[in-house]
C-alpha positions as CSV (number, residue, x, y, z in Angstrom):
1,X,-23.8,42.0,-15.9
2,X,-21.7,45.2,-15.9
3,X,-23.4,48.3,-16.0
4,X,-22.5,50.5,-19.0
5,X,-20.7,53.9,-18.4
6,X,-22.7,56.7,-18.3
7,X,-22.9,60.6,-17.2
8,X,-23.3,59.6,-13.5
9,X,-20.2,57.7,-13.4
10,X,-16.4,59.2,-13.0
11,X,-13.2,57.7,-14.8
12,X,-10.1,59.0,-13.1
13,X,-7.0,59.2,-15.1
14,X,-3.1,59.2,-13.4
15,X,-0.6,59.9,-16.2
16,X,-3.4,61.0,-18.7
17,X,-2.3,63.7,-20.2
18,X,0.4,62.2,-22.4
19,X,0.4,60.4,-25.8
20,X,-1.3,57.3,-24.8
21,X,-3.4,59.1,-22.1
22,X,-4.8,61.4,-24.4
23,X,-5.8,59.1,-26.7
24,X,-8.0,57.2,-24.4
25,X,-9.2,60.6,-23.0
26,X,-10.9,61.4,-26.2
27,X,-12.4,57.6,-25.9
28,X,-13.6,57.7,-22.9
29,X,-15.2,60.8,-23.6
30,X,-17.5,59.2,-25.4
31,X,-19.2,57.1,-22.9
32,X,-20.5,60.9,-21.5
33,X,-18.8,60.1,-17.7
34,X,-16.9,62.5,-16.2
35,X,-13.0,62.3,-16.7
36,X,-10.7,63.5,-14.2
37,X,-7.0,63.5,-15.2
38,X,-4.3,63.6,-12.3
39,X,-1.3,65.8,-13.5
40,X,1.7,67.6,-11.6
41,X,1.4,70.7,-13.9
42,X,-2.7,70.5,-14.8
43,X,-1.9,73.9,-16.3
44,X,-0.6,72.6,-19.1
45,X,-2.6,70.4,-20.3
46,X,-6.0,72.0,-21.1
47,X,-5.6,71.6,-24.3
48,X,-7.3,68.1,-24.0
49,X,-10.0,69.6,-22.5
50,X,-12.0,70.2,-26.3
51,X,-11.8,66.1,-26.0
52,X,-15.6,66.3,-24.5
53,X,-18.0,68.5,-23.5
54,X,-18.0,71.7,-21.7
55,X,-17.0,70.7,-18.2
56,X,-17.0,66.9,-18.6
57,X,-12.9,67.4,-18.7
58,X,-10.9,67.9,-15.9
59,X,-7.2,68.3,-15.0
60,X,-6.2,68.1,-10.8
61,X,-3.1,68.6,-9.4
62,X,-1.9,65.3,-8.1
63,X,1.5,63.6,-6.4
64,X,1.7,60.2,-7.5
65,X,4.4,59.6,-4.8
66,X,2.0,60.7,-2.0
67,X,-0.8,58.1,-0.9
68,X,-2.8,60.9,0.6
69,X,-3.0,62.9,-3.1
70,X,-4.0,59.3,-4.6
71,X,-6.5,58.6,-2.0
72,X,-7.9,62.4,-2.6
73,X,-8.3,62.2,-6.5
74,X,-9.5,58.2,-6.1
75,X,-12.0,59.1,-4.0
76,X,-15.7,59.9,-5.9
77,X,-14.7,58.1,-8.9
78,X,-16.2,55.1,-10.8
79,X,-13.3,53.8,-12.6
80,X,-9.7,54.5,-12.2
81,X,-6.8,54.1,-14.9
82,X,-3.0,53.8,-14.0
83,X,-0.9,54.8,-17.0
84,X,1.8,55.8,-14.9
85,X,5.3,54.5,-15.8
86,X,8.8,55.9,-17.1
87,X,11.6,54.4,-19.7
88,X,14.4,55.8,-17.9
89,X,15.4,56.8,-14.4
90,X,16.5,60.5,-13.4
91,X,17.4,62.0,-9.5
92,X,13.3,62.0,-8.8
93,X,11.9,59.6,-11.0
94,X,12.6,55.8,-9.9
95,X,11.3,52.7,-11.2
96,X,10.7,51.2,-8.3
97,X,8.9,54.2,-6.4
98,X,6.3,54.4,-10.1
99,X,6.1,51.0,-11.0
100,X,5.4,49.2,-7.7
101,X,4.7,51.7,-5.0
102,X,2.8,54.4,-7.0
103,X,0.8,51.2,-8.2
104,X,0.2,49.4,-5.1
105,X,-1.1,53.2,-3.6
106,X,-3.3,53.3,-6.4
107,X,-5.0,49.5,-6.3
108,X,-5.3,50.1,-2.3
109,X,-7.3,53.6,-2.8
110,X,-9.3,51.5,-5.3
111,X,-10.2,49.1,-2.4
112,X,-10.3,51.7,0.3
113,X,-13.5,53.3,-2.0
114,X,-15.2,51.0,-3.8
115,X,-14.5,51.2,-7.4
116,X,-15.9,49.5,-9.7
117,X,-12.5,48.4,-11.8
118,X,-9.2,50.0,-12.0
119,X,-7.2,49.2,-15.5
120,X,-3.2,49.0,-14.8
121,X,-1.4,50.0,-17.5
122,X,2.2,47.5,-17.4
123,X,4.3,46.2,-21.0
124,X,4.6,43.6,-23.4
125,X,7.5,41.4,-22.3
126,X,7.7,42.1,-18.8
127,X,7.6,38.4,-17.4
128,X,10.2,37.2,-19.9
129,X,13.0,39.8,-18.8
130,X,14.3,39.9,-15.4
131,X,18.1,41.6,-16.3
132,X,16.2,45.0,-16.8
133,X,15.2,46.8,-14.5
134,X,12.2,49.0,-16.2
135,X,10.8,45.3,-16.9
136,X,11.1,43.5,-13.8
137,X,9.6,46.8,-11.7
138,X,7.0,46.6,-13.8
139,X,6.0,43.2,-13.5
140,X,6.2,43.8,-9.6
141,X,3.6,46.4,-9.9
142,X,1.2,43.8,-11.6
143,X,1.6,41.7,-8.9
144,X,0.7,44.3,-6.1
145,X,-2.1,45.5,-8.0
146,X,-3.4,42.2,-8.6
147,X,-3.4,41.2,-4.7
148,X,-3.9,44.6,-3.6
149,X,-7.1,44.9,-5.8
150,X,-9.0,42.3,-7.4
151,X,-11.3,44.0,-9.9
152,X,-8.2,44.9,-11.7
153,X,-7.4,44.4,-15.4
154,X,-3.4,44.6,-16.7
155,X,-3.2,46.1,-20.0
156,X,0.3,45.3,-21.6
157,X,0.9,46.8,-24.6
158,X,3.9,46.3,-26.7
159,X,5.7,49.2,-29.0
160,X,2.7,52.0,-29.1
161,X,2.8,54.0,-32.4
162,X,0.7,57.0,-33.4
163,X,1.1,60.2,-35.0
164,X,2.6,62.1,-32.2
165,X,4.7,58.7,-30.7
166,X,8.0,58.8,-29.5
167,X,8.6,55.6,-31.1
168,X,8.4,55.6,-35.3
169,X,8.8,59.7,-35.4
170,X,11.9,58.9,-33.2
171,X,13.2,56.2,-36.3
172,X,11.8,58.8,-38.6
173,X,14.5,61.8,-37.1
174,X,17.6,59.4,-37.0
175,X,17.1,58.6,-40.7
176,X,17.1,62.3,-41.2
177,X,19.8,63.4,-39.2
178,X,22.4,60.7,-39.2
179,X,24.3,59.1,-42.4
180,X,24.4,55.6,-40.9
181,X,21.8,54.2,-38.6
182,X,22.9,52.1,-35.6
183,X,21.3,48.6,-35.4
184,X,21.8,47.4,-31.5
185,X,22.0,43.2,-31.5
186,X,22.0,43.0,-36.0
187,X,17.8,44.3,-35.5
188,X,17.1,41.2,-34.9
189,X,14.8,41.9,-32.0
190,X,11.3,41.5,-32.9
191,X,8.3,43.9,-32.1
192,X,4.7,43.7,-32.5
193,X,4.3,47.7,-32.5
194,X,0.6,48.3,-31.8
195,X,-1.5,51.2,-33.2
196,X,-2.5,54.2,-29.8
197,X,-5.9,54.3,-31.2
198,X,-6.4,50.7,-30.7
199,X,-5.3,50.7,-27.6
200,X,-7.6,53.3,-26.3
201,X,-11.0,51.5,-27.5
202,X,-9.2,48.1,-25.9
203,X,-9.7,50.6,-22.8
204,X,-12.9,51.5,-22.9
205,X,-14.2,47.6,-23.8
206,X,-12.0,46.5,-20.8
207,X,-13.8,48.6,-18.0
208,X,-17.5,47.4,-19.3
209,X,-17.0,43.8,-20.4
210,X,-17.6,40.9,-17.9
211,X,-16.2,37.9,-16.3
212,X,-12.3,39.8,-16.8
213,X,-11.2,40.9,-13.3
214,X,-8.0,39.7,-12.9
215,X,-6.8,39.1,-16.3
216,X,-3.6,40.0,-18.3
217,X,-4.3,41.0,-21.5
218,X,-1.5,40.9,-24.4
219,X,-2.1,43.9,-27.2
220,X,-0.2,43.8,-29.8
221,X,-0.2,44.8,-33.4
222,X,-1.0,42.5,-36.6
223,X,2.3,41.7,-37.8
224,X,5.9,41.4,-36.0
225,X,9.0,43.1,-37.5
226,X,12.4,43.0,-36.7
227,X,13.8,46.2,-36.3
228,X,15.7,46.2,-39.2
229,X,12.4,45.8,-40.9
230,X,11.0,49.0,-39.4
231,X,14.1,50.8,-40.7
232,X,13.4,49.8,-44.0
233,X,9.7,50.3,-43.4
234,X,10.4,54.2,-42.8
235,X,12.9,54.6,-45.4
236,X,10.2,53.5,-47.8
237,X,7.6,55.8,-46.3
238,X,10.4,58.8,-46.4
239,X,12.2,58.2,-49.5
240,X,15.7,58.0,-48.1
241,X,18.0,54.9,-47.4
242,X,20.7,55.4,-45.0
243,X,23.1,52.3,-44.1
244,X,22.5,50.1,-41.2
245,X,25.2,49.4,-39.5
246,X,24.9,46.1,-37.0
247,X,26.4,47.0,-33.0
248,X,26.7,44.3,-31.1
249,X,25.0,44.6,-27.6
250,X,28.3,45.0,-25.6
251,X,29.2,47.9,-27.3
252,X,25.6,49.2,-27.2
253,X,25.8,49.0,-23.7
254,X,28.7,51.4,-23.8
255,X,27.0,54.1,-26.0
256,X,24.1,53.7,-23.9
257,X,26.2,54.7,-20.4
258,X,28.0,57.8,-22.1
259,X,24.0,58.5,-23.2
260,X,22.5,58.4,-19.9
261,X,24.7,61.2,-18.9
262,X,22.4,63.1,-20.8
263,X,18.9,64.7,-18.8
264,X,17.1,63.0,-21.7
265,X,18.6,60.0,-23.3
266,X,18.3,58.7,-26.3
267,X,18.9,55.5,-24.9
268,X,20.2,53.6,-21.8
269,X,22.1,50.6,-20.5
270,X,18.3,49.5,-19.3
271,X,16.8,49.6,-22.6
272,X,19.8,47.9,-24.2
273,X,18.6,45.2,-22.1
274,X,15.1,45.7,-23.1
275,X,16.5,45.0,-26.6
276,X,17.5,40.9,-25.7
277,X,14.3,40.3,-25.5
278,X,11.7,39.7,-28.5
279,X,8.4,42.3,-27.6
280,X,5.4,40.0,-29.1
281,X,2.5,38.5,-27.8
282,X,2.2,35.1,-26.6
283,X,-0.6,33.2,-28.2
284,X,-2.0,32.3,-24.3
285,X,-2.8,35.5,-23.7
286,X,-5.7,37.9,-23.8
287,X,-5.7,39.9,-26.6
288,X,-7.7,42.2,-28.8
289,X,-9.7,39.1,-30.0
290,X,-11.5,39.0,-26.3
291,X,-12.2,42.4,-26.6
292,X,-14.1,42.2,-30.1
293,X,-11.0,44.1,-31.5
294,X,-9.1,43.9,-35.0
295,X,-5.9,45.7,-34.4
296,X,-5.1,48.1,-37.4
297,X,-1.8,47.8,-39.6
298,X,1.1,49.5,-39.2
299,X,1.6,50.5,-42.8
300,X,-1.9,51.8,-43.3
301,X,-1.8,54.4,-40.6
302,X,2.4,55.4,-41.0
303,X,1.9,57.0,-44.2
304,X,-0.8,59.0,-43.1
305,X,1.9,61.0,-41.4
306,X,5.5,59.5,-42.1
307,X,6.7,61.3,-45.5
């Protein structure tokens, strides 16, 4: 039987410190262990330290490209998390370097110390899209972890929402700003946008619970939308209807590559691919059920902070 987590033990974060991350910080807290959160800038961060008790929080300074920074902030911990990944590529940020290498670094300094499970953080979808490249990195990484390190657990969530996401506050500021809202592919994509706080206690069961090494599991919200559906969700929730306008994926495409131009993007030739590709669980899967876990609807929480 797995031990439960406790003040002696140490859960160390990589790519804590943002809106999932800090949501499962303030979970893990709970449990009493020590968290340690590997950042580039720990500096800014300390905010997250009031998640726990006085010194149970810490921020390190960490370079997830450099085996021997992973292998010093791996080693004295219990449990380790991977949450590292990016949406889009820039000059220093590549998939490929974050999703498979970083990962594989990680699972290896798992094995290399003896930890007790390491929870890989991956995406909803990722085995049924191979044209993009955010998806098919990912689902590399899974693989390396898996092989590299057997007491592993992939965690693929789809859409995460919350009241700091960069996913329904994002829908939220188009609506507000623009007088007709773009719908790549008609919105007929579907999503099975899954609430952060459920996602962080699927966490903290998936690092105690037995017989799971090895498994995938699926998390995804209690009902599917279309996107066109969220749209219409949000102007609900904010008052304001704004026409949808269908763009075929094509022409997407082109928006996307005069977008990526852009240190930020609002959207790239990537994630129009992303887009072809329906973001729900398969019924096969893991899932919250496993886990003892109702996941929460969307409409409940949204207008607790959509208005």
């Amino acid at each position: 039987m797995m031990k439960k987590i406790g003040i002696n033990d140490t859960i160390t974060i990589f790519g804590g410190s943002g809106f999932i991350g800090s949501y499962i910080v303030k979970e893990l807290a709970k449990t009493g262990a020590k968290i340690k959160i590997v950042s580039r800038n720990p500096e800014e961060n300390n905010q997250l330290k009031v998640c726990g008790s006085v010194g149970q929080i810490a921020f390190v300074k960490g370079d997830i490209k450099s085996f021997k920074d992973i292998e010093k902030n791996v080693e004295g911990s219990t449990f380790v998390v991977n949450l590292v990944g990016i949406l889009f590529e820039s000059s220093k940020q590549k998939f490929n370097k974050l999703h498979v290498e970083a990962a594989k670094n990680i699972a290896l300094s798992c094995s290399n110390n003896g930890i007790r499970r390491l929870i890989h953080f991956s995406a909803l979808g990722v085995n049924r899209n191979h044209t993009s490249k955010y998806a098919s990195t990912k689902l590399e990484g899974e693989k390396a972890v898996l092989q590299t390190f057997p007491n592993s657990v992939i965690i693929r969530p789809s859409v995460v929402f919350g009241r700091e996401d960069n996913f329904i506050n994002m829908f939220a500021k188009l609506v507000a700003v623009f007088p007709v809202i773009p719908l790549i592919g008609g919105g007929r994509t579907r999503l099975q946008p899954v609430y952060v706080v459920d996602v962080a206690e699927a966490v903290g069961r998936c690092l105690v619970k037995d017989n799971i090494c090895g498994k995938v599991f699926e998390l995804g919200g209690s009902k599917v939308y279309t996107l066109r559906e969220i749209y219409e969700l949000v102007f609900k929730l904010i008052g304001k209807k704004k026409p949808l306008v269908s763009i075929p994926f094509i022409f997407a495409k082109v928006m996307a590559a005069i977008l990526s131009l852009l240190p930020r993007p609002l959207l790239t030739c990537d994630q129009v691919e992303l887009l072809k590709t329906d973001n729900v669980i398969v019924k096969t899967k893991n899932s919250f059920e496993e886990l003892g876990l109702t996941p929460t609807s969307m409409e409940a929480v949204l207008s607790e902070y959509i208005r």
